[in-house]
PDB file of N, CA, C and O in Angstrom:
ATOM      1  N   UNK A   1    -103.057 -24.365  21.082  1.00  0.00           N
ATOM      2  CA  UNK A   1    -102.923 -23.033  21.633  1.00  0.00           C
ATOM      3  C   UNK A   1    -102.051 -22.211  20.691  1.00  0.00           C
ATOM      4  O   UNK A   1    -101.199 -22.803  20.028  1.00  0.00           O
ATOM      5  N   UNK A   2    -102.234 -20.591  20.558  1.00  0.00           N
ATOM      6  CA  UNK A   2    -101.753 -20.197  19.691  1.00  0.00           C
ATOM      7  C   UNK A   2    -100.489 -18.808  20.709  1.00  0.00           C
ATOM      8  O   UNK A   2    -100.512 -18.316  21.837  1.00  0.00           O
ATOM      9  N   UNK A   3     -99.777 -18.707  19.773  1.00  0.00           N
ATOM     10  CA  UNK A   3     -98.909 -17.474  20.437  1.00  0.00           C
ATOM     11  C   UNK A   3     -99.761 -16.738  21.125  1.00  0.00           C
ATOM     12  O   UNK A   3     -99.614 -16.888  22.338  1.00  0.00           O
ATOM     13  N   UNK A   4    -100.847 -15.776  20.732  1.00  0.00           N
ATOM     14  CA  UNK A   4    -101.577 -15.258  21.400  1.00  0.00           C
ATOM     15  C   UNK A   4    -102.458 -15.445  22.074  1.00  0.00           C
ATOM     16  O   UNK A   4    -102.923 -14.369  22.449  1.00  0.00           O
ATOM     17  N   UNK A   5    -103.076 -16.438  22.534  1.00  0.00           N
ATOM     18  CA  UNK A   5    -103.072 -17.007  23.686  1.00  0.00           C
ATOM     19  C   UNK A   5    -102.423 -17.370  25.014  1.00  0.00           C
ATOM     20  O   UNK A   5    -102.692 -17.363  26.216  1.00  0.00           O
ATOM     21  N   UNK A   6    -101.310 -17.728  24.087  1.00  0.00           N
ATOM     22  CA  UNK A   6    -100.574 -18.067  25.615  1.00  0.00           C
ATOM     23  C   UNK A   6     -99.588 -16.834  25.258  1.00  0.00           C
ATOM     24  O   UNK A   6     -98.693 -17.318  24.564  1.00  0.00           O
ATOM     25  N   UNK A   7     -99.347 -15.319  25.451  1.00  0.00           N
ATOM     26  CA  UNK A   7     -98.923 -13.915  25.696  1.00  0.00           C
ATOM     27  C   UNK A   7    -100.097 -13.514  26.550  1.00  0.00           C
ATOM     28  O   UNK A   7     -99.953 -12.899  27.607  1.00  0.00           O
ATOM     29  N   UNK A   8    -101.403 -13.924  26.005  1.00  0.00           N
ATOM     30  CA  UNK A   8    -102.186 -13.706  26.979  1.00  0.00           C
ATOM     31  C   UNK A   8    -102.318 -14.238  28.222  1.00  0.00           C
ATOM     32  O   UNK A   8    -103.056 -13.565  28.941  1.00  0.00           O
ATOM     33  N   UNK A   9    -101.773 -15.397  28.824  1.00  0.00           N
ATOM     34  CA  UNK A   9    -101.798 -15.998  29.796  1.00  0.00           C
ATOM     35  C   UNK A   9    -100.396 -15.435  30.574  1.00  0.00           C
ATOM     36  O   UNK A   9    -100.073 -15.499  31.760  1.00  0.00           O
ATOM     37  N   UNK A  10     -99.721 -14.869  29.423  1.00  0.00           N
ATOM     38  CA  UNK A  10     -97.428 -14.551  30.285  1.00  0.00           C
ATOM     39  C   UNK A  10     -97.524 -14.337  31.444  1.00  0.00           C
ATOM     40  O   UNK A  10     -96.969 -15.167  32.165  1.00  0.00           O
ATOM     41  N   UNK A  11     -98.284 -13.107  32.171  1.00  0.00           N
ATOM     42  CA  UNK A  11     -98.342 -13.073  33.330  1.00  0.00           C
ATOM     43  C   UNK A  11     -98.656 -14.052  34.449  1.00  0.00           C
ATOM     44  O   UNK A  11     -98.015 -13.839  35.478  1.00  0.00           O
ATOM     45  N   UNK A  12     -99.457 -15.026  34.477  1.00  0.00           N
ATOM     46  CA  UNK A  12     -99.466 -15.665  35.263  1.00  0.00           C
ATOM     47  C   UNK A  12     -98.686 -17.077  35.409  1.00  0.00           C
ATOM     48  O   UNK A  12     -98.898 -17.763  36.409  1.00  0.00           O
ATOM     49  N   UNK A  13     -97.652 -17.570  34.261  1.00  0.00           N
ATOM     50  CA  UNK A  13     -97.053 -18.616  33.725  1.00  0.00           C
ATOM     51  C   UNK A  13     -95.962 -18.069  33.795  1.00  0.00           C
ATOM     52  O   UNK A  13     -95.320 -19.011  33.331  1.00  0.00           O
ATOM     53  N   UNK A  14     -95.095 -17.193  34.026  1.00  0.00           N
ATOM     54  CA  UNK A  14     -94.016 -16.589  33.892  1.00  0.00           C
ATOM     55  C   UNK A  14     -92.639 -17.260  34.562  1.00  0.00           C
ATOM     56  O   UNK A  14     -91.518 -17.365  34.064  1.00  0.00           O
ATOM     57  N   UNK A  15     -93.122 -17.667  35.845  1.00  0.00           N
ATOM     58  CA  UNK A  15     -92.611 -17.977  37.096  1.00  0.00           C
ATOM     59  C   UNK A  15     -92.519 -19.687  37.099  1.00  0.00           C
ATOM     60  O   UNK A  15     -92.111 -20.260  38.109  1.00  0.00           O
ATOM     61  N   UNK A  16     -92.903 -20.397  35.967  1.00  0.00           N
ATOM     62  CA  UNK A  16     -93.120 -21.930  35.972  1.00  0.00           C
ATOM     63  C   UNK A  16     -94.559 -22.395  35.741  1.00  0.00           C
ATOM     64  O   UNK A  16     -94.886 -23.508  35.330  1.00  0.00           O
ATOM     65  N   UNK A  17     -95.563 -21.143  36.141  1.00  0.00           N
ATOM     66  CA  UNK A  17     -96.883 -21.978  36.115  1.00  0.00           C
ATOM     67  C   UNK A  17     -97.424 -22.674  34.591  1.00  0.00           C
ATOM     68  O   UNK A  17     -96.840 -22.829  33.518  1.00  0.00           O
ATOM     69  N   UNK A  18     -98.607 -22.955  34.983  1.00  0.00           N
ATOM     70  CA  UNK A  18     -99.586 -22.507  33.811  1.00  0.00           C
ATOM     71  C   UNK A  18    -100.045 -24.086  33.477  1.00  0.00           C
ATOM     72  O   UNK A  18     -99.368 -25.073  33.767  1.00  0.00           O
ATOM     73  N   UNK A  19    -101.573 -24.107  32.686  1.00  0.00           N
ATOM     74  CA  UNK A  19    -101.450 -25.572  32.612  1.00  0.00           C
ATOM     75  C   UNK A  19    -100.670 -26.427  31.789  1.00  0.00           C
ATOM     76  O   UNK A  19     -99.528 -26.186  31.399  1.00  0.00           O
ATOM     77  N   UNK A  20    -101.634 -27.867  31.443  1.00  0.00           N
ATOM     78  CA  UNK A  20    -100.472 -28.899  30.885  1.00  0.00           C
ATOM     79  C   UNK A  20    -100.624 -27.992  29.349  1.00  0.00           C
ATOM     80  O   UNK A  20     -99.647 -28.130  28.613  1.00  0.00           O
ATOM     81  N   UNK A  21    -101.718 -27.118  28.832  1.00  0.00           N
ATOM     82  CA  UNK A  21    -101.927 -26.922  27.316  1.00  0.00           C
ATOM     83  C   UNK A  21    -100.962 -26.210  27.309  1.00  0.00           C
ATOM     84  O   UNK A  21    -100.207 -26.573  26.407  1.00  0.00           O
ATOM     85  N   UNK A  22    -100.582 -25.368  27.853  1.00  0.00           N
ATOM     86  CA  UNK A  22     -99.621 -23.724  27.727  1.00  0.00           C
ATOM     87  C   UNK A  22     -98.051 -24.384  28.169  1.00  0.00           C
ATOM     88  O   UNK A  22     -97.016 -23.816  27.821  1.00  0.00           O
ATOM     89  N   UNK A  23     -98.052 -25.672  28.991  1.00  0.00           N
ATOM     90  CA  UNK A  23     -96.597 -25.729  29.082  1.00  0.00           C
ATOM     91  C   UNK A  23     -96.328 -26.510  27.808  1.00  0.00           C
ATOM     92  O   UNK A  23     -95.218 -26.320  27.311  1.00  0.00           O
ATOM     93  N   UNK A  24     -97.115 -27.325  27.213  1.00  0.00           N
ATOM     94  CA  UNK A  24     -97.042 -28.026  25.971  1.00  0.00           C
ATOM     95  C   UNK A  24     -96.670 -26.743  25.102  1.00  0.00           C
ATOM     96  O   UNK A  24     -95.523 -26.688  24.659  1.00  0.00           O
ATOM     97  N   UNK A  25     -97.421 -25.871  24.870  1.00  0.00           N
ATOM     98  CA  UNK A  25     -97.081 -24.818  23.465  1.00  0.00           C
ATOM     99  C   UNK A  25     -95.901 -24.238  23.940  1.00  0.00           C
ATOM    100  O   UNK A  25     -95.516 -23.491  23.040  1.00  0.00           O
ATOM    101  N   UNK A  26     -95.074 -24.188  24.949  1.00  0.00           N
ATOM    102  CA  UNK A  26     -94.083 -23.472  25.924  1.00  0.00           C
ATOM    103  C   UNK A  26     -92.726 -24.304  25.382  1.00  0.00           C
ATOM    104  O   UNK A  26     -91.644 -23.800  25.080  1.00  0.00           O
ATOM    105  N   UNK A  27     -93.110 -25.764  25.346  1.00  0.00           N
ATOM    106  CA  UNK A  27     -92.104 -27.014  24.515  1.00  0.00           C
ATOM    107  C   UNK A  27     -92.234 -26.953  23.481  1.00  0.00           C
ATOM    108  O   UNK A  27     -91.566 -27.776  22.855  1.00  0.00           O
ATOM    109  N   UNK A  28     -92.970 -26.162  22.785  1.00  0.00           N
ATOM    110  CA  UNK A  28     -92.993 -26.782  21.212  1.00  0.00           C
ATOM    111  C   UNK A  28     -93.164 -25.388  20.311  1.00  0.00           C
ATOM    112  O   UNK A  28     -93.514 -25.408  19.131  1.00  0.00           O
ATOM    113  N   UNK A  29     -92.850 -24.136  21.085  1.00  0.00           N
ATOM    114  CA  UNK A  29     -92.819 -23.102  20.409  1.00  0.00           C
ATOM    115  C   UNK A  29     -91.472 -22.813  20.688  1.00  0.00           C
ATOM    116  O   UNK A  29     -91.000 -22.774  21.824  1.00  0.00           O
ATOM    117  N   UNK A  30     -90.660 -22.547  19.311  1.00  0.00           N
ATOM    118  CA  UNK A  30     -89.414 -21.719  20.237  1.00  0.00           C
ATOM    119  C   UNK A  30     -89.655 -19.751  20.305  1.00  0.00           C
ATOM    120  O   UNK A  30     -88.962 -19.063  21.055  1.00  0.00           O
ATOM    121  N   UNK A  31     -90.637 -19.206  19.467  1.00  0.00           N
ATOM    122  CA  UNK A  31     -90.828 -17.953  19.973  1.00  0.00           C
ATOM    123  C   UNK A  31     -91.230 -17.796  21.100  1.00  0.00           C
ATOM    124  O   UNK A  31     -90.793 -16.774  21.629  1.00  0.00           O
ATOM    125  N   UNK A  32     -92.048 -18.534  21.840  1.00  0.00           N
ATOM    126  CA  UNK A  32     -92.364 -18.255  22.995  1.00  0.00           C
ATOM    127  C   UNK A  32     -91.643 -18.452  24.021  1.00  0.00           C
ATOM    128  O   UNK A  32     -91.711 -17.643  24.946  1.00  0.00           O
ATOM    129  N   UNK A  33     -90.860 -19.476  24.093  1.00  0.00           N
ATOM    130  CA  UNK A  33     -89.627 -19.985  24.641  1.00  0.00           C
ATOM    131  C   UNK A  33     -88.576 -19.026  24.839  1.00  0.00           C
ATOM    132  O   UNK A  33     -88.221 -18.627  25.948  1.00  0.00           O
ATOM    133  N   UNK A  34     -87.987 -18.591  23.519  1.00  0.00           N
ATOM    134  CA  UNK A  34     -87.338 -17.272  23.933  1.00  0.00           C
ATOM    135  C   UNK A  34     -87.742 -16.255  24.212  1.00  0.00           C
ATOM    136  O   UNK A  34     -86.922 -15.378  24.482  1.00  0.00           O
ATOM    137  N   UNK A  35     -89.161 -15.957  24.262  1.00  0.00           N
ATOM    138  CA  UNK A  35     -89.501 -14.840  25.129  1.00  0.00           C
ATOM    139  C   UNK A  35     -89.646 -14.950  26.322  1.00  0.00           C
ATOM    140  O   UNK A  35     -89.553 -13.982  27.077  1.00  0.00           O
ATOM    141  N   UNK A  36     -89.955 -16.397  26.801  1.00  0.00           N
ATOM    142  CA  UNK A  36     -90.141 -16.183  28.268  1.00  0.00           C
ATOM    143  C   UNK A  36     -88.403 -16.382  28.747  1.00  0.00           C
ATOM    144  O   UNK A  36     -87.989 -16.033  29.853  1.00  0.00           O
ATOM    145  N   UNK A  37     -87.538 -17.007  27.675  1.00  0.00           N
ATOM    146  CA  UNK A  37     -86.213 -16.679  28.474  1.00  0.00           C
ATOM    147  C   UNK A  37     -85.659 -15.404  28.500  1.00  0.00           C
ATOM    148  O   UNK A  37     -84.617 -15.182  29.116  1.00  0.00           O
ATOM    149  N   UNK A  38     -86.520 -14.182  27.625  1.00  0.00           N
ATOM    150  CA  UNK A  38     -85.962 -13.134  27.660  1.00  0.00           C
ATOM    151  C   UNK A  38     -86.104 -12.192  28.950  1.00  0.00           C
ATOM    152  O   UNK A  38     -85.223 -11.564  29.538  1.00  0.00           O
ATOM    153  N   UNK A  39     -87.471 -12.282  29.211  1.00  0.00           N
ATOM    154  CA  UNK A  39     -88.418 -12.166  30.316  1.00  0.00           C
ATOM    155  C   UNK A  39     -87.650 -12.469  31.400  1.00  0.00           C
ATOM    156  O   UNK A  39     -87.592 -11.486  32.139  1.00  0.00           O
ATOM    157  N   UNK A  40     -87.005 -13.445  31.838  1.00  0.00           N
ATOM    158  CA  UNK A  40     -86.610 -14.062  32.922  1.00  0.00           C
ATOM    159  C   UNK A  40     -85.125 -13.286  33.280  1.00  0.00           C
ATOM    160  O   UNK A  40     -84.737 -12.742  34.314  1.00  0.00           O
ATOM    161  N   UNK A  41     -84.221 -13.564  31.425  1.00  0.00           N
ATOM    162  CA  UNK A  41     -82.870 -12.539  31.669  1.00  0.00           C
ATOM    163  C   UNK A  41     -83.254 -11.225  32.306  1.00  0.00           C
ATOM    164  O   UNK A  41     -82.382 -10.765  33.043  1.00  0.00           O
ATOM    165  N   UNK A  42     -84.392 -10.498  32.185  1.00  0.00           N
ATOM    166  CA  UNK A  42     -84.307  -9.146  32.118  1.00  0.00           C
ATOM    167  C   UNK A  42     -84.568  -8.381  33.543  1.00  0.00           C
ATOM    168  O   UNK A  42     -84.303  -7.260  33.976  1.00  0.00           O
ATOM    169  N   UNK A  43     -85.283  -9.658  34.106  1.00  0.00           N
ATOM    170  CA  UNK A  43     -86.045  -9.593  35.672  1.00  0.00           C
ATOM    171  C   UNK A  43     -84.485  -9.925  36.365  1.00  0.00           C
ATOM    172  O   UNK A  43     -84.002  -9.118  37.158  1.00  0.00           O
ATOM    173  N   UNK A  44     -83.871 -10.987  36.046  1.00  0.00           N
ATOM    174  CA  UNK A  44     -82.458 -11.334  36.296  1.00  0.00           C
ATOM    175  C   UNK A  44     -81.670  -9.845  36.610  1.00  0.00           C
ATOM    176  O   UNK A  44     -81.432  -9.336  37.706  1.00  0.00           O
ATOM    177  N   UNK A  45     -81.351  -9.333  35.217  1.00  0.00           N
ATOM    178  CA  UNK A  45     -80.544  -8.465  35.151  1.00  0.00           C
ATOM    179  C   UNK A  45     -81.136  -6.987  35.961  1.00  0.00           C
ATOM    180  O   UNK A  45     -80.457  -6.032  36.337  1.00  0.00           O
ATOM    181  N   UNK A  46     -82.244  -7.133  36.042  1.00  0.00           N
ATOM    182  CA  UNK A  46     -83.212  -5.407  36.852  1.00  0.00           C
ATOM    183  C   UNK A  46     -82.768  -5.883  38.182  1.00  0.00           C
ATOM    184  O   UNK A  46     -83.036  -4.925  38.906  1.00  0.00           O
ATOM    185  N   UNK A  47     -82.319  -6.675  38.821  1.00  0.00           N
ATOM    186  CA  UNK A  47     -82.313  -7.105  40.256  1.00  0.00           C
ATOM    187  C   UNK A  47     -80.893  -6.694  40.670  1.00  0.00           C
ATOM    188  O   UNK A  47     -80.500  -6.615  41.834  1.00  0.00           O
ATOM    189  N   UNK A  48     -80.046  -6.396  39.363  1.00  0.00           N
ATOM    190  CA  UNK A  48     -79.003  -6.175  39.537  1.00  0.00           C
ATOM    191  C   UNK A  48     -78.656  -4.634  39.632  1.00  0.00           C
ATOM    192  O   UNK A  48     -77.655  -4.284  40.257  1.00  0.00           O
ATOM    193  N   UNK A  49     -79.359  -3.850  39.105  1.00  0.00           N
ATOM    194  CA  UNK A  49     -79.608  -2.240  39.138  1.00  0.00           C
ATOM    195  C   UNK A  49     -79.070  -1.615  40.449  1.00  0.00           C
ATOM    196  O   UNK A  49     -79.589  -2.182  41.411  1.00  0.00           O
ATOM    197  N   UNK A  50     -78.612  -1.099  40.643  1.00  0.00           N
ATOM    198  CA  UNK A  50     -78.250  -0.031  41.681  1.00  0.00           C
ATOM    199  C   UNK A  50     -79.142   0.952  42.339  1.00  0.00           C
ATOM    200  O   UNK A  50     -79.537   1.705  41.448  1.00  0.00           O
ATOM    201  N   UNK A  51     -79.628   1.288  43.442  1.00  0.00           N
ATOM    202  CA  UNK A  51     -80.572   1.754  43.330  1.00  0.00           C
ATOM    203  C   UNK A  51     -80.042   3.575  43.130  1.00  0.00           C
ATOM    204  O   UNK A  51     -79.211   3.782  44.014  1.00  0.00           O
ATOM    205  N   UNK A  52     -80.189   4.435  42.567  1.00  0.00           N
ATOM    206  CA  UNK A  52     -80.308   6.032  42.490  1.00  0.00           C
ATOM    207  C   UNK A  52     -80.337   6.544  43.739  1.00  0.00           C
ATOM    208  O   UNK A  52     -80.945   6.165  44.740  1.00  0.00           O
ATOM    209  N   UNK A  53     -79.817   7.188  43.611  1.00  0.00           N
ATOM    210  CA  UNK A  53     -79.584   8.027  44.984  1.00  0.00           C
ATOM    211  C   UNK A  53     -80.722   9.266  44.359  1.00  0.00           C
ATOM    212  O   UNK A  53     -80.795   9.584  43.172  1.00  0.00           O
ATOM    213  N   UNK A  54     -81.921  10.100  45.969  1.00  0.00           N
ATOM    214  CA  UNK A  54     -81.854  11.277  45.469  1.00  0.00           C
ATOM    215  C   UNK A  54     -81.676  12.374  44.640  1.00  0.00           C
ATOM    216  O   UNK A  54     -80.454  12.493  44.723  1.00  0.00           O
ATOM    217  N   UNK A  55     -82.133  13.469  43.720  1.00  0.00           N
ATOM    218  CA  UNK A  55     -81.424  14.270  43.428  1.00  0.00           C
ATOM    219  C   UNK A  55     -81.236  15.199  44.707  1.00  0.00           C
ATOM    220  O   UNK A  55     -82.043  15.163  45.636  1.00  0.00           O
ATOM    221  N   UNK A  56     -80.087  16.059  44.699  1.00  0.00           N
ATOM    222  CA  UNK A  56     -80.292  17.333  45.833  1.00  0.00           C
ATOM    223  C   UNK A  56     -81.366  18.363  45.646  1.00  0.00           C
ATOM    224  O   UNK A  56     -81.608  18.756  44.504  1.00  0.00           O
ATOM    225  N   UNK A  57     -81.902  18.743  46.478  1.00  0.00           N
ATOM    226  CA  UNK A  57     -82.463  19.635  46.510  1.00  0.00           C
ATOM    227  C   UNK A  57     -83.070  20.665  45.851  1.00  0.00           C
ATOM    228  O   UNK A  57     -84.180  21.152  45.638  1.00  0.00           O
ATOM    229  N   UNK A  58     -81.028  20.914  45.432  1.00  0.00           N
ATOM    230  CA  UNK A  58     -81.425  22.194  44.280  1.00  0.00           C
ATOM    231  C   UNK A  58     -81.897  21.697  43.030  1.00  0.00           C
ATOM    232  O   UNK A  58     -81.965  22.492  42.092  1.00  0.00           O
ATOM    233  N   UNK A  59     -82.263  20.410  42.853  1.00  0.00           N
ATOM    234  CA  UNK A  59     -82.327  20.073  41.456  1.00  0.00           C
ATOM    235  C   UNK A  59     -84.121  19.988  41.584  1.00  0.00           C
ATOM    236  O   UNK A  59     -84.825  20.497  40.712  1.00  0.00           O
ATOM    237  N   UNK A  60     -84.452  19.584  42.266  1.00  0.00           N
ATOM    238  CA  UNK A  60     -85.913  19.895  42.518  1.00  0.00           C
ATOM    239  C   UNK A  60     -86.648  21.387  42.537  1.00  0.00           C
ATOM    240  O   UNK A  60     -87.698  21.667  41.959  1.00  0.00           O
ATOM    241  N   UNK A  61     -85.680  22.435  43.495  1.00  0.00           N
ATOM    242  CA  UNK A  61     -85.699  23.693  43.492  1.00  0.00           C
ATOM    243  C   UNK A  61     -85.627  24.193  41.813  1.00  0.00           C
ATOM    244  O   UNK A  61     -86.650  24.724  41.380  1.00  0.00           O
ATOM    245  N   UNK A  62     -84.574  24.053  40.970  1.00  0.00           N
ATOM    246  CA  UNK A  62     -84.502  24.449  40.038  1.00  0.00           C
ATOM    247  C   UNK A  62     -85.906  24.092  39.366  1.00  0.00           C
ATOM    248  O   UNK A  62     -86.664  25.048  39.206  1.00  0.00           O
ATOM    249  N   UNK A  63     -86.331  22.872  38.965  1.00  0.00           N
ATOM    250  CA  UNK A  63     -87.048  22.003  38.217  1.00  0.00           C
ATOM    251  C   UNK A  63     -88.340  23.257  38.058  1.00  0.00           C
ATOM    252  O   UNK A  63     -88.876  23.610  37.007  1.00  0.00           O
ATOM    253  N   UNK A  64     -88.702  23.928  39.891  1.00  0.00           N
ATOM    254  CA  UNK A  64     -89.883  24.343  40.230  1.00  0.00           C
ATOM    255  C   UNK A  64     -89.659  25.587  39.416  1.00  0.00           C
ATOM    256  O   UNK A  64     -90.454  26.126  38.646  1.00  0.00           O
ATOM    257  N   UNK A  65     -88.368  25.963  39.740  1.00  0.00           N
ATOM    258  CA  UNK A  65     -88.231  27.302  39.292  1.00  0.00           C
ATOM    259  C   UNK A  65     -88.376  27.693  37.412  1.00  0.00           C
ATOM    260  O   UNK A  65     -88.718  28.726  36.837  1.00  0.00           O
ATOM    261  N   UNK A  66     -87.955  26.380  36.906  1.00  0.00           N
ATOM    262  CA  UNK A  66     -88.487  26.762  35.513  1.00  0.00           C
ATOM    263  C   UNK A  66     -89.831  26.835  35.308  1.00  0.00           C
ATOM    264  O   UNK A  66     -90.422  27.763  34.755  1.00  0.00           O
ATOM    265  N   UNK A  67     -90.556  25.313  36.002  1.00  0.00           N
ATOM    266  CA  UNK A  67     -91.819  25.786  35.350  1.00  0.00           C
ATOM    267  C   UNK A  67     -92.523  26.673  35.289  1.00  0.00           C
ATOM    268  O   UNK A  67     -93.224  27.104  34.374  1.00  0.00           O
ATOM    269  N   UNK A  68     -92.184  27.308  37.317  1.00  0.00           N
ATOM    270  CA  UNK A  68     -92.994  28.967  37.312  1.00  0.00           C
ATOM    271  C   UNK A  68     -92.415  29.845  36.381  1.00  0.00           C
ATOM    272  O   UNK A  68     -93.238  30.721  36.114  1.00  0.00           O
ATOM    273  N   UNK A  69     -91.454  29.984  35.823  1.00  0.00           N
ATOM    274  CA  UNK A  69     -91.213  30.907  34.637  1.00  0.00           C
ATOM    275  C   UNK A  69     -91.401  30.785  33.423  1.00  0.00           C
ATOM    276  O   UNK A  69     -91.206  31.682  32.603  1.00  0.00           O
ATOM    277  N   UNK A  70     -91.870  29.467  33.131  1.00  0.00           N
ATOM    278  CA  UNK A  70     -92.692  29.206  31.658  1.00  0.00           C
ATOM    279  C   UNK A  70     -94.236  29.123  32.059  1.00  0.00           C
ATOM    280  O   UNK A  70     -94.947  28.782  31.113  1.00  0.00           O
ATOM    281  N   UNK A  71     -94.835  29.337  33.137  1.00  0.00           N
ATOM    282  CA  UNK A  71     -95.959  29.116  33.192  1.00  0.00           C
ATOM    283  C   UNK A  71     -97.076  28.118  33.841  1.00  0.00           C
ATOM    284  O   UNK A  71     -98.199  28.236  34.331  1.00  0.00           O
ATOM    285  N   UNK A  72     -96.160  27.085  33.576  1.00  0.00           N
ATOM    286  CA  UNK A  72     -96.479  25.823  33.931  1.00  0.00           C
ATOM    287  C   UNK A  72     -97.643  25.469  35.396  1.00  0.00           C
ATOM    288  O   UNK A  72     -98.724  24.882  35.446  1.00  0.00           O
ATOM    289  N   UNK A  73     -96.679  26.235  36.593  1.00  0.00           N
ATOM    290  CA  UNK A  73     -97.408  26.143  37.572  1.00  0.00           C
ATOM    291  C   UNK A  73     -97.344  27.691  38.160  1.00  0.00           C
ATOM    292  O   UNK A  73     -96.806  28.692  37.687  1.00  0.00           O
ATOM    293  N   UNK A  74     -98.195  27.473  39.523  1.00  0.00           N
ATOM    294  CA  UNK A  74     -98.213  28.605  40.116  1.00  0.00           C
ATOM    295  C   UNK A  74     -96.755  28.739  40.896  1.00  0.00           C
ATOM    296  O   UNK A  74     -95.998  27.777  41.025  1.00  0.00           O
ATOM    297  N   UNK A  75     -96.510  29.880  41.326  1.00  0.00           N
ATOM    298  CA  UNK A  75     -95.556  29.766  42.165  1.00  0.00           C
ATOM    299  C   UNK A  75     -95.888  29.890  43.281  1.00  0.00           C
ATOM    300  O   UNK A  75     -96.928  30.399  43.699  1.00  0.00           O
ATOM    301  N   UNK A  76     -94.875  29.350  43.968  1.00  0.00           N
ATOM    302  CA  UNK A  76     -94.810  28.254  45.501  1.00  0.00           C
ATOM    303  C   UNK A  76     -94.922  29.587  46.520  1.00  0.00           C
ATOM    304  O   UNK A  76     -94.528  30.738  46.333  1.00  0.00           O
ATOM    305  N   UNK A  77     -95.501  29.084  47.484  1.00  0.00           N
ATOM    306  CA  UNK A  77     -95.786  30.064  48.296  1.00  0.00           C
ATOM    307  C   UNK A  77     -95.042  30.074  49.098  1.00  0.00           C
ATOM    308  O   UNK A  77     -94.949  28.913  49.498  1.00  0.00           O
ATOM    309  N   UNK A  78     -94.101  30.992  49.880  1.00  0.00           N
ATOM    310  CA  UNK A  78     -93.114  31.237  50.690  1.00  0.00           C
ATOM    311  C   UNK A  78     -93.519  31.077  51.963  1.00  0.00           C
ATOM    312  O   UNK A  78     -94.411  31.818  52.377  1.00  0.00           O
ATOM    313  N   UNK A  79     -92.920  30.037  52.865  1.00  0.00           N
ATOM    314  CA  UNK A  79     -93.423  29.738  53.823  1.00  0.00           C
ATOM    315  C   UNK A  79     -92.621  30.569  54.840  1.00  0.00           C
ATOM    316  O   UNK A  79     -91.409  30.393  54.967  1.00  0.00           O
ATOM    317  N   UNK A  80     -93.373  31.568  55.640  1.00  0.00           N
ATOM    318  CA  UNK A  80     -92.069  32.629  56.908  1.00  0.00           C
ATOM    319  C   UNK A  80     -92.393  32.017  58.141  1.00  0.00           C
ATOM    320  O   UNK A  80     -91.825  32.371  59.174  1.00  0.00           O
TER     321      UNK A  80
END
């Protein structure tokens, strides 16, 4: 099995799977090896993320308000 082969398989082997050919090239490659340990740090470390709060309001308000003045979109129709 070649590197690209088994990148082609990453997704479904990621997690431990995959057969005996791909865990064999998995032992006996170290590029692939450290990619799937990179893979694993990174899912690791995204779990750790904070989640974002919202912007307020006005930051959405603003956002609208440039584009209608460059053009971008129509402007918003005033709801009474």
């Amino acid at each position: 099995m070649t590197c690209a082969e088994f990148q082609r398989v990453l997704p479904y082997i990621i997690d431990g799977g995959g057969s005996a050919e791909e865990q064999q090239h998995l032992a006996t490659c170290q590029v692939c090896s450290d990619l799937i340990a990179d893979l694993r740090y990174i899912a690791e470390a995204a779990k750790l993320l904070v989640p974002m709060e919202d912007p307020s309001p006005k930051v959405w308000s603003g956002i609208q308000e440039s584009l209608e003045r460059e053009g971008m979109v129509k402007p918003a129709r005033k709801h009474f």
